[in-house]
C-alpha positions in Angstrom: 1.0 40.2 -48.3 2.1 39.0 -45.0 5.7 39.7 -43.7 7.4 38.6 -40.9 8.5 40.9 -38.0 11.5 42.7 -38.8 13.9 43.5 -36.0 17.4 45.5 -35.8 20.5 43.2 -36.3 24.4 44.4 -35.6 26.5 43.2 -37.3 29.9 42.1 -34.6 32.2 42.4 -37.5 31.5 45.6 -38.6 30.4 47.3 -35.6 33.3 49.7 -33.7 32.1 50.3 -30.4 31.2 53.8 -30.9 28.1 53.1 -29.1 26.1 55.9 -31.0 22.6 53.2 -31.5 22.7 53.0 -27.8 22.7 56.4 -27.6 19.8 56.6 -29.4 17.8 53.6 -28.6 19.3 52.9 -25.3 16.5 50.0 -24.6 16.9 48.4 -27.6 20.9 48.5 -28.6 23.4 47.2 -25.5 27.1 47.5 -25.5 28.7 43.8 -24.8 31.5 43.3 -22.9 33.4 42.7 -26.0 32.9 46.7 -26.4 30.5 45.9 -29.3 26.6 46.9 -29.6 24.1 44.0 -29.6 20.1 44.4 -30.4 18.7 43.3 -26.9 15.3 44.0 -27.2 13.7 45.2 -30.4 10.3 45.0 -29.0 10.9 48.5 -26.3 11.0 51.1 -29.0 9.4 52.4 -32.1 10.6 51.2 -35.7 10.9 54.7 -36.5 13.6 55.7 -33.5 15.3 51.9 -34.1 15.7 53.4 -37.8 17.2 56.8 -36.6 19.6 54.7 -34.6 20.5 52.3 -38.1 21.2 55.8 -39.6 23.0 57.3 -37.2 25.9 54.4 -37.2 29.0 55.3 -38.4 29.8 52.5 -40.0 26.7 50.9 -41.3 26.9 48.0 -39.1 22.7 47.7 -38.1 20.9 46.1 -40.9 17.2 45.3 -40.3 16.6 41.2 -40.6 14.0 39.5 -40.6 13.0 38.1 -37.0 13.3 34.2 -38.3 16.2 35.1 -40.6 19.4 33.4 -39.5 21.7 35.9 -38.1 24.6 34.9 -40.8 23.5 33.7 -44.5 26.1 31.5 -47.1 
């Protein structure tokens, strides 16, 4: 069975700033001007350490997605 390539996604709504993913995965998660964390490269770490940085948010805002998946669904 073939999947496509699943990368991090932050969700803006959700997200609080608290900047704990780019803690983390610092090459992958960036804090936007907007004081929110954006996934800006999910190629430059392993799935494993982009997971530990999906667990370690606070408030459940970094979902995996699949890379073609539209970033909003409905």
């Amino acid at each position: 069975m073939s999947m496509a390539k699943k990368v991090p996604f932050v969700d803006p709504e959700t997200c609080i700033g608290c900047s704990a993913c780019s803690a983390v995965c610092p090459d992958v998660f960036e804090m936007q001007e907007d004081g929110k964390s954006k996934a800006v490269n999910e190629a430059s770490d392993s799935e494993e350490n982009i997971q530990n940085a999906i667990d370690t948010c606070p408030v459940q805002a970094i979902r995996w997605k699949q890379k073609n998946e539209p970033a909003e669904k409905g």
